[in-house]
N, C-alpha and C positions, 0 to 999 in steps of 0.2 A: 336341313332336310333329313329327312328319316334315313337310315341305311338301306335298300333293298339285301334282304339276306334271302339265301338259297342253301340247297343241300348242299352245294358244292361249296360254298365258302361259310357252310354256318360253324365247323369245329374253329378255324382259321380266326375267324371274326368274334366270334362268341366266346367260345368256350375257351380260349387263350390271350382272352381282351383281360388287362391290367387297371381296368374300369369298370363300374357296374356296368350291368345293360339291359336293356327291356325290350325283352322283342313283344311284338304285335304281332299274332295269329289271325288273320282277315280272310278275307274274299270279296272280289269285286259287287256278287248276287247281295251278300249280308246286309242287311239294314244297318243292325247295331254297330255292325264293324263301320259304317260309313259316319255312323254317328260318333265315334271316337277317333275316328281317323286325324280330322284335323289336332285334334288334342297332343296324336302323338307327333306331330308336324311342329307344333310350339315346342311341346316337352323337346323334341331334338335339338330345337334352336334354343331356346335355354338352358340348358345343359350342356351342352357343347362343351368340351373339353375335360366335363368333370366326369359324363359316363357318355353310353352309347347307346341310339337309342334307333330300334331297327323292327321293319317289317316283314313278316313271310309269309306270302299268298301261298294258302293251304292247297287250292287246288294246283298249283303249280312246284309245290315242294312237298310233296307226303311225306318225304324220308323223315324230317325230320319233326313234320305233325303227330305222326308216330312214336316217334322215338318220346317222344313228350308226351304221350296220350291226349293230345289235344283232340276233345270230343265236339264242344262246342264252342264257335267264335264270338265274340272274340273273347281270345284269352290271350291276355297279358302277361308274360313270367319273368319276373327279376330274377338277374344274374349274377350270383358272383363269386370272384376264384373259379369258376367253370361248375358252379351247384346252382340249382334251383331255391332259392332262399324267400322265396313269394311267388302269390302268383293272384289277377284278379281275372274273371271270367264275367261276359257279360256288358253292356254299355254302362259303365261306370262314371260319376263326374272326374273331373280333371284333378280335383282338390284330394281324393281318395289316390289314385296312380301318383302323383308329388307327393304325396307322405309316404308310400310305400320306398319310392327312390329317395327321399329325401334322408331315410334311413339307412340309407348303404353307401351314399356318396360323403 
């Protein structure tokens, strides 16, 4: 199951995780975010162990929607060593997000 991440534990989890990670930028209201949602729910259970793979409901975390510029949901951004090293925006297939992680794991 995906991480729930928040302002308050995203440096914690994120940005000091010794694993890639991908968080997921959503909202309950979004279409497209529901339409990759499950996506990132296997990507977690598949990956499991080798990276981290995490959500953050934009209306309930601005700090750090912000701090990303995340304008429009959903957007996707690989993490890694605590940098931005990708990023996909938009409802994307599944086969496009597992090549992006597939390159940093």
């Amino acid at each position: 199951m995906a991480l729930e991440i928040t302002d308050g534990n995203f440096e914690e989890v994120v940005m000091n995780s010794d694993k890639p990670v991908v968080v997921d930028f959503w909202a309950a209201w979004c279409g497209p975010c529901r339409m990759i949602g499950p996506i990132i729910e296997e990507m977690a259970t598949e990956y499991d162990g080798k990276a981290l793979v995490g959500k953050v409901d934009v209306d309930s975390n601005p700090g750090v929607s912000a701090q990303f510029g995340v304008r429009n949901i959903p957007t996707v951004l690989f993490i890694k060593n605590g940098e931005v090293v990708d990023k996909s925006v938009g409802a994307v297939p599944k086969a496009q997000l597992t090549q992006k992680l597939n390159e940093l794991v």
